[in-house]
KELOVEX-917031 format. One record per residue (C-alpha): x, y, z; residue in one letter. Coordinates in steps of 0.25 Angstrom, whole numbers, plus 5000, padded with zeros to 4 digits. Example, Ala and Ser with C-alpha at 12.3 -4.5 7.8 and 13.67 -1.06 7.14 Angstrom:
2
504949825031A;505549965029S;
END
This chain:
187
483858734430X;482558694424X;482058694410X;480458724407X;480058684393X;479358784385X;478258754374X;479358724365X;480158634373X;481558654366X;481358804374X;481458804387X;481558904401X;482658874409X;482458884423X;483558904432X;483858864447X;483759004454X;484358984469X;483859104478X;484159164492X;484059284497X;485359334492X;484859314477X;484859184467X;485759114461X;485459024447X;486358954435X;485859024423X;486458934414X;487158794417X;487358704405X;487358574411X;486058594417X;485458664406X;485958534396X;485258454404X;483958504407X;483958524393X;484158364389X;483158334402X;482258424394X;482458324380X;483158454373X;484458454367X;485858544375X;486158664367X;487458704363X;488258774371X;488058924374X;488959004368X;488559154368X;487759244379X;486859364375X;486359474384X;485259574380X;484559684388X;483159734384X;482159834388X;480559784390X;479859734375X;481059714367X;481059584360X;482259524354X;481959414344X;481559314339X;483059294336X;483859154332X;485059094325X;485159004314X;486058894311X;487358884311X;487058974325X;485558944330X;485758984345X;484958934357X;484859024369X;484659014384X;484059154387X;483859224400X;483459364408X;484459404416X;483659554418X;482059584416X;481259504406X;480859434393X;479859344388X;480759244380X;480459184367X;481059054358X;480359014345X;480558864337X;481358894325X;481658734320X;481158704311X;480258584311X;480158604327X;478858574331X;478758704337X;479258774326X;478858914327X;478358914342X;478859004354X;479358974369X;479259094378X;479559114391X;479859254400X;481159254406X;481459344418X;482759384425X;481759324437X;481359204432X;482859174427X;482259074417X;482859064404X;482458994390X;483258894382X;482958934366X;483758824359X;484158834343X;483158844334X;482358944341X;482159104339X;482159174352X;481659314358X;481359384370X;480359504375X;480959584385X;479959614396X;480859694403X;481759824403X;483059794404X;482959644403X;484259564401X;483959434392X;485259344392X;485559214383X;486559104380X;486759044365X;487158924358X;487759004346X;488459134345X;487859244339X;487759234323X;487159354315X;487059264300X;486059184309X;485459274316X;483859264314X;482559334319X;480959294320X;480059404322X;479559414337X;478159424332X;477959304323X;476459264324X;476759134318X;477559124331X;476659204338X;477359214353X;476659294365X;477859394367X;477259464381X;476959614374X;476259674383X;476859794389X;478059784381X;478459864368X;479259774359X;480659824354X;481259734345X;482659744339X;482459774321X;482859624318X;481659594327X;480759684320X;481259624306X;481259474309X;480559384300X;479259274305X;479659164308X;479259094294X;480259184288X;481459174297X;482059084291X;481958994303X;481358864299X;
END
């Protein structure tokens, strides 16, 4: 397993060993010790436990997000594609973060088999760029509905480069109903 920094270093694409032959491959797609330790080679500091898995399926162009827990329930999420394609997105939150308000992105692939580490404090989305495209993702909280909370997908004070083209965006109505980031109630 190997962990790539993004431009906001707290996010990070994690890379798995993928052993081939010509019967298929084989990888670890998740394995705690190693994932805790890359993490503190890294300087960044070993989530808590994972305690709930979610599984979506999603036809080309929908967009789910930008989505995040407050406290007592913020969640970090390791996400993956098991199926198709998405270009994944995580967005600083913290406040007095130096990089407050910026955006990591990164496309995973049921090819490529990378995945991206959003820690707390972050809101997170995903484009589909793929019918049928299955996007799996591991918590660090259950579920909470009280603390359920949206970013609008379209932000320009955030301003990310979703890849558009060819794709009509669906969006779920909390989606199209989320407020900017300055009135989220994040900071």
């Amino acid at each position: 397993m190997k962990l790539i920094p993004t431009r906001i270093p707290d996010v990070v694409i994690v890379e798995p060993a993928v052993f081939g032959d010509d019967r298929g491959w084989f990888m670890e797609s998740f394995n705690q010790v190693r994932f805790e330790a890359e993490l503190i080679k890294l300087g960044l500091p070993v989530p808590r436990p994972f305690v709930q898995d979610n599984h979506s399926c999603s036809k080309a162009g929908v967009l789910r997000g930008l989505h995040f827990q407050t406290q007592p329930h913020a969640q970090g999420k390791l996400v993956r594609v098991v199926k198709g394609a998405v270009f994944d997105v995580a967005v600083d939150i913290r406040p007095g973060s130096p990089t407050y308000g910026q955006w990591a992105g990164a496309e995973l692939t049921a090819d490529n088999k990378r995945q991206l580490w959003v820690p707390e404090g972050f809101a997170h989305g995903f484009l589909t760029l793929q019918d049928d495209t299955h996007f799996l993702y591991k918590t660090t909280d259950f579920y909470a509905k009280d603390c359920e909370r949206s970013i609008r997908w379209d932000d320009p004070d955030i301003g990310i480069e979703w890849p558009l083209e060819g794709l009509e965006v669906t969006l779920a109505p909390k989606d199209t109903q989320a407020p900017y980031l300055r009135d989220s109630g994040a900071r």
